[in-house]
N, C-alpha and C positions, 0 to 999 in steps of 0.2 A: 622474397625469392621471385614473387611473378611478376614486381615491379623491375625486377633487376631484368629478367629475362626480356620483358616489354622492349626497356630501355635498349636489349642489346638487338633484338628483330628491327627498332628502328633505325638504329646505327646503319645496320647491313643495309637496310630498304635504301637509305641517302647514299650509300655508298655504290650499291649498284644502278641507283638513277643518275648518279654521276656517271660511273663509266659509260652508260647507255647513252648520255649525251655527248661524252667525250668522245664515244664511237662515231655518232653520225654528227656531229659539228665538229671535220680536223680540222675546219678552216682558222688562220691566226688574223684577229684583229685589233685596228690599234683602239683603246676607248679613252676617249678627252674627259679628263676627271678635273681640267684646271684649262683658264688661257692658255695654249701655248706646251701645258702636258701634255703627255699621251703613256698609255701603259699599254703594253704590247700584251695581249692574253687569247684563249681562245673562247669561243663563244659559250662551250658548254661551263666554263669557269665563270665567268661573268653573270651567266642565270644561276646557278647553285650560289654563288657568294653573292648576287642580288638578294635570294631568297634568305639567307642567313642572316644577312644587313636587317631584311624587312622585319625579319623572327626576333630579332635582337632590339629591337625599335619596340614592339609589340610587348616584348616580354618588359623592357625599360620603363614603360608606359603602367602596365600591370602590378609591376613592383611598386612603382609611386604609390598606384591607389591604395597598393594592400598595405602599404607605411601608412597611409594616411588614417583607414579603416583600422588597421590595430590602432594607433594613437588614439583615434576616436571611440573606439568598445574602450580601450582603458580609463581615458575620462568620462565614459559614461559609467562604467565599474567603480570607479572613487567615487562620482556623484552617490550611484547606489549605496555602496558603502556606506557613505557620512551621513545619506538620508535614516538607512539602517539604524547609524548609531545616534542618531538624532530619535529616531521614535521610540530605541530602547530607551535611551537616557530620558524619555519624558515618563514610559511608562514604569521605567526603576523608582523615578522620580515621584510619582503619583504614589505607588506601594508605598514608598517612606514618607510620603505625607509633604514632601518638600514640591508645594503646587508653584509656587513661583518659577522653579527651577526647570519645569514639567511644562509649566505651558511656556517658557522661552524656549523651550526644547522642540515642542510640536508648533510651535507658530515659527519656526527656525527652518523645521519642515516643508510646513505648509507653502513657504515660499519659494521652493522649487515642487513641490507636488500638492499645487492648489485643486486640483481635479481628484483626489483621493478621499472619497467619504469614511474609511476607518480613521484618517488622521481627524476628522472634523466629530467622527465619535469618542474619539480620545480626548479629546479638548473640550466636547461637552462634558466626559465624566470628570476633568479637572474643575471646570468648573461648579460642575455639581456639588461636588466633595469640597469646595470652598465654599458653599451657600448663594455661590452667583448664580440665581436661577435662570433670573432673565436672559444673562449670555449664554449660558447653555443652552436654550432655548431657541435662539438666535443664529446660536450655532448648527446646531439640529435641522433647523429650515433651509443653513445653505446645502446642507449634507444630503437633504430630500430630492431636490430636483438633480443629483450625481447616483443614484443607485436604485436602479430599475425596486430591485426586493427592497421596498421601504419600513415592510414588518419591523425589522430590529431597531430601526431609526423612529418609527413611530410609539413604540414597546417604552424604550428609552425617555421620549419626551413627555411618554403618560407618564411614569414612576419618578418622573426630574417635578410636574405638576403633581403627586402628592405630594412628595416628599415636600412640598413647599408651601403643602394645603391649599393647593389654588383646585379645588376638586372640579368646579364646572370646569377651570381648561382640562381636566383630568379624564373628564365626560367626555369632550366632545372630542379627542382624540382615539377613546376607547370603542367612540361608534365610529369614527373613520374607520378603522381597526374591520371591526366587524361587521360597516358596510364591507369593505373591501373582500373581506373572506368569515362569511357568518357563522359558521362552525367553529371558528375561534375560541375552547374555550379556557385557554388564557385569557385571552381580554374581555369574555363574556364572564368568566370567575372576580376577575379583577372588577368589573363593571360594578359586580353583584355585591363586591364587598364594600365599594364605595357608597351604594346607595344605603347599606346596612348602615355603617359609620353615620351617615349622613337623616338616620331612622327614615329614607322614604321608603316605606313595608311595599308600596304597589308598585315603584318601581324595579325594588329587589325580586317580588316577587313573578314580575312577568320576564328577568330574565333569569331566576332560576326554572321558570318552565321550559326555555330555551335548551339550559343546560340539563335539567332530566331527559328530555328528548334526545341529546345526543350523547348522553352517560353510555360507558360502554359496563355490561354485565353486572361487574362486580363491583361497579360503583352507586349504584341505582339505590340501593337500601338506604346507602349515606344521603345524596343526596336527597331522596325522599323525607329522613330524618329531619333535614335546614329545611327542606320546602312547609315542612309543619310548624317548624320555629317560627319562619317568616309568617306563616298564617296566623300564630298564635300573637307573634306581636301587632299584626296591622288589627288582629282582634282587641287588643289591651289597646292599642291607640283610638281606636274607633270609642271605645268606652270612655276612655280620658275626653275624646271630645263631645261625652253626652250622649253617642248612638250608641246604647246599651243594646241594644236589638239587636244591631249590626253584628256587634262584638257577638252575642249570642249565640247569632246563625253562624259566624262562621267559624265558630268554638265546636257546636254538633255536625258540622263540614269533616271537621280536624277530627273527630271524635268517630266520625262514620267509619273512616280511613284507618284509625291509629284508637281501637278505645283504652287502649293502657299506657295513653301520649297523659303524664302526670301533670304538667302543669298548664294543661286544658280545663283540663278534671275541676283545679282549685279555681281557677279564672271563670268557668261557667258558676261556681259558685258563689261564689262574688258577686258576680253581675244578678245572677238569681235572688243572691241579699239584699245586692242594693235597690231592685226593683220592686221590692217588696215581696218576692217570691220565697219564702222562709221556707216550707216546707218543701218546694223544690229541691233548695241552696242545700237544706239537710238530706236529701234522696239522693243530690248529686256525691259528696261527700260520704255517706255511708257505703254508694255502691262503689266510689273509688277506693276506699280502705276495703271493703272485701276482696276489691281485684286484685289492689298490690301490695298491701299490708305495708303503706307506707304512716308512720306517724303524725304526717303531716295533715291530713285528711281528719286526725282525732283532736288534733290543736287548731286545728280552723271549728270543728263540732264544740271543739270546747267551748273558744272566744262567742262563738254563734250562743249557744246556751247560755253563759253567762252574759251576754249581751240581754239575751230577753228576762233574766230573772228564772232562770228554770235550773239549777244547777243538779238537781235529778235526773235528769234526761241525760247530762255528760257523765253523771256519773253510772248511771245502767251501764249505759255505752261502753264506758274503759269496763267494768268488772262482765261485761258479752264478750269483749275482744279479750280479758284474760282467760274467759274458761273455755274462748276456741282456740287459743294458741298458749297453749302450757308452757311451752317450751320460747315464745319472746319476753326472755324480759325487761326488752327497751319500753312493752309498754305499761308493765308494772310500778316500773322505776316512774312513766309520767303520769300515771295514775297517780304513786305518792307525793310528785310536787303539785296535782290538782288539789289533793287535802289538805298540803301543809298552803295553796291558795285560797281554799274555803274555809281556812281556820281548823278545819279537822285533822287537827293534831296529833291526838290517839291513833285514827284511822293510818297519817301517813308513817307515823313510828312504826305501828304493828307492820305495816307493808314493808317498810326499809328495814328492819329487823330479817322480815319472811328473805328477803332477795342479801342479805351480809354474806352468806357461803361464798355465792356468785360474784358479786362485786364490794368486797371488802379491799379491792387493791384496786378501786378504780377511785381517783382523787374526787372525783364531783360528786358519788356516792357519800361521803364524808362531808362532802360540803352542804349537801342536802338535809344530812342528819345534825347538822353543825347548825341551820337556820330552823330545823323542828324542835331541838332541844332550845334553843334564841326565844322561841313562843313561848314556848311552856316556864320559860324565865330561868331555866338549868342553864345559866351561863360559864361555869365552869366545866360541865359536857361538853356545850357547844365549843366550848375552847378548844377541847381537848381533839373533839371529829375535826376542826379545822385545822387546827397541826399537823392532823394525820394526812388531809387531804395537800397540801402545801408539803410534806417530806415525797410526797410519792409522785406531784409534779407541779411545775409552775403556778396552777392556780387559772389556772386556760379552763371557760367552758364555753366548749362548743360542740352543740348536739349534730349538727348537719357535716357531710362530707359529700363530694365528686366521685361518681363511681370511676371517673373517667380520669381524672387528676388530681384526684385524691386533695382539690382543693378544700379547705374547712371553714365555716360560716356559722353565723349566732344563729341565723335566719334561715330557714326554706328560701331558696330562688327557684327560681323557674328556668335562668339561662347562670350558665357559670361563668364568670366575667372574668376565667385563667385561660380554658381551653375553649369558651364559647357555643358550648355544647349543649342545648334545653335538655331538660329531664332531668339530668344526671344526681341531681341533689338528692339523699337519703338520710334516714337518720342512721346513724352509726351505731356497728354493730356490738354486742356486750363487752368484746375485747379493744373497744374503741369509747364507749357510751364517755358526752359529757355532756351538762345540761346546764344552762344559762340560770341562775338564780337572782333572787331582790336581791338588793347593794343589804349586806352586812349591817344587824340593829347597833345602834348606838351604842349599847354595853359595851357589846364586840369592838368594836373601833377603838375603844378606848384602852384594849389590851395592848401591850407590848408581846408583837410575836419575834 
């Protein structure tokens, strides 16, 4: 409506600057528009229809251009378009696994929009996902000097370098990384895990200090946790290379910090045995199974005992820890297969009898009383406990679990090699117990079960 009205205020305006010219110009002249024409008008007619002519010229001119500028937004609109359907079709393409079809598609692209670094990160990830590392690679570097934020494009080219285990180029992109911005810690985590893979303990471990420093609250525990692992293993490496000492001190480091870090605990005693520090190696060990009443600590006492010919001393020790803990009877149960390993036979029946109430439905239970009856030459018993232990399950023994993943092992570890988590290994509890036994006597083998 206020365009209509505009239009009609300027109507009037031309119409009364006509008459205002018509008024003071009555004179009539002739105007030569050709050789030899003439058109008779009056002067105020000839500047109004000059000025029309001019507007009409002007406006002729304007229209051209705007034909020309539409036709040109529309081909550059088709352009965008087909580039559009060009980068979906590569990355439909890439989803379905069809890489041929994907990189025709973005190098299809690329030739009208060579200046675009997402198309050159799409064509590395085609690559990647075909094992072309190299070109991806390649590609990645032209995509570098096109995008100011090269975070993503550097990110990409570390994780294109493992994935193709080339780790040193892996390295030295994850310190660009975090020269460029050091609080990074994505690529200071990423850094930290490659050096783990890679076992350097003193590289990992100088930049988990990195990242404890800039853990925010609620992550500080955890990573305090790894920063103790890493300590423990460059401890176990320093040993493996003969610096028992090394390994030592920085086992009571880990120990000042964390005294109920458990596979400190066994590792100091280790190195205490193998130095010839026996009665250390046993102080360390007794005061760790006080702490955490883990089993482990009374099978390292044991191997220790029975290493020296003392088999008294392991055995005080289990019937100390059964009259202070009534109520465990995981270590009852390895009480009785230290007997039925001393030969004391009687000793481990009367024990495996005392504990039937409790674990009459746990299969290794059976299987243990199945090799004490095997001794005593009752092979028709021991038949009979191995039946039982083989209906009630597979025939699986395994004493240790993850508190963390519930992974299961024959062995105590020190790091869980599911979730990667030191400590976690414990022996399992009465509603879990199962215990590694000797391979089955010769009698036994020769049943048909």
């Amino acid at each position: 409506m206020f365009n209509r009205i505009v239009a009609f205020l300027v109507i009037v305006m031309f119409v009364g600057i006509f008459f205002y010219l018509y008024y003071l110009n009555p004179l009539t002249i002739n105007f030569q528009y050709l050789k030899g024409s003439y058109l008779e008008t009056t002067l105020s007619i000839l500047l109004v229809m000059s000025f029309f002519i001019g507007a009409f010229i002007i406006f002729f001119i304007y229209l051209i251009k705007d034909i020309r500028r539409l036709l040109r937004e529309n081909k550059e609109k088709r352009e965008r378009e087909q580039l559009w359907n060009n980068f979906y079709a590569a990355t439909d393409a890439l989803f379905k696994d069809d890489l041929p079809r994907a990189e025709k598609q973005i190098q299809a692209y690329l030739k009208k929009k060579s200046d675009d670094p997402n198309a050159y990160l799409r064509l590395a990830d085609i690559y990647k996902k075909g094992g072309k590392f190299q070109k991806a690679i390649e590609t990645l570097e032209k995509a570098r000097g096109l995008k100011k934020d090269r975070l993503e494009i550097l990110f990409m080219e570390a994780q294109i370098y493992k994935t193709a285990k080339d780790y040193p180029g892996a390295i030295g992109v994850f310190e660009e990384i975090i020269a460029f911005n050091p609080n990074n810690r994505d690529a200071l985590g990423a850094l930290r895990d490659i050096y783990i893979e890679e076992r350097k303990w003193e590289d990992a471990l100088k930049i988990q200090g990195n990242m404890l420093k800039t853990s925010p609250k609620r992550e500080v525990d955890q990573e305090k946790k790894l920063q103790q692992g890493l300590q423990y293993e460059r401890a176990r490496f320093m040993a493996d290379k003969g610096k028992e000492d090394r390994g030592i001190k920085d086992l009571k480091e880990i120990l000042k910090e964390n005294p109920s870090f458990i596979p400190a605990q066994v590792l100091l005693g280790e190195l205490m045995y193998k130095t010839g520090k026996i009665k250390d190696a046993i102080r360390v060990w007794q005061r760790g199974f006080e702490k955490t009443h883990e089993i482990v600590f009374l099978n390292k006492l044991e191997d220790l005992y029975l290493s020296q010919e003392h088999p008294r001393g392991i055995i005080n020790l289990y019937l100390d820890a059964i009259d202070k803990n009534p109520d465990n009877i995981v270590i009852p149960f390895f009480y009785a297969r230290l007997c039925l390993r001393l030969e004391m036979i009687d000793e481990a029946l009367e024990k495996l009898k005392e504990l039937e109430v409790n674990l009459s439905e746990h299969p290794s239970y059976h299987y243990l009383l199945a090799e004490v009856y095997a001794h005593r030459g009752d092979y028709e018993q021991a038949m009979g406990e191995y039946r039982k232990g083989l209906n009630l399950e597979g025939g699986t023994y395994v004493p240790y679990h993850c508190t963390n993943c519930q992974n299961e092992s024959k062995n105590w570890l020190p790091l869980c090699p599911e979730c990667n988590q030191w400590g976690t290994f414990t022996a399992c509890t009465t509603g879990e117990i199962k215990v590694p036994l000797s391979p089955l006597p010769s009698q036994l083998m020769d049943w048909d079960f």
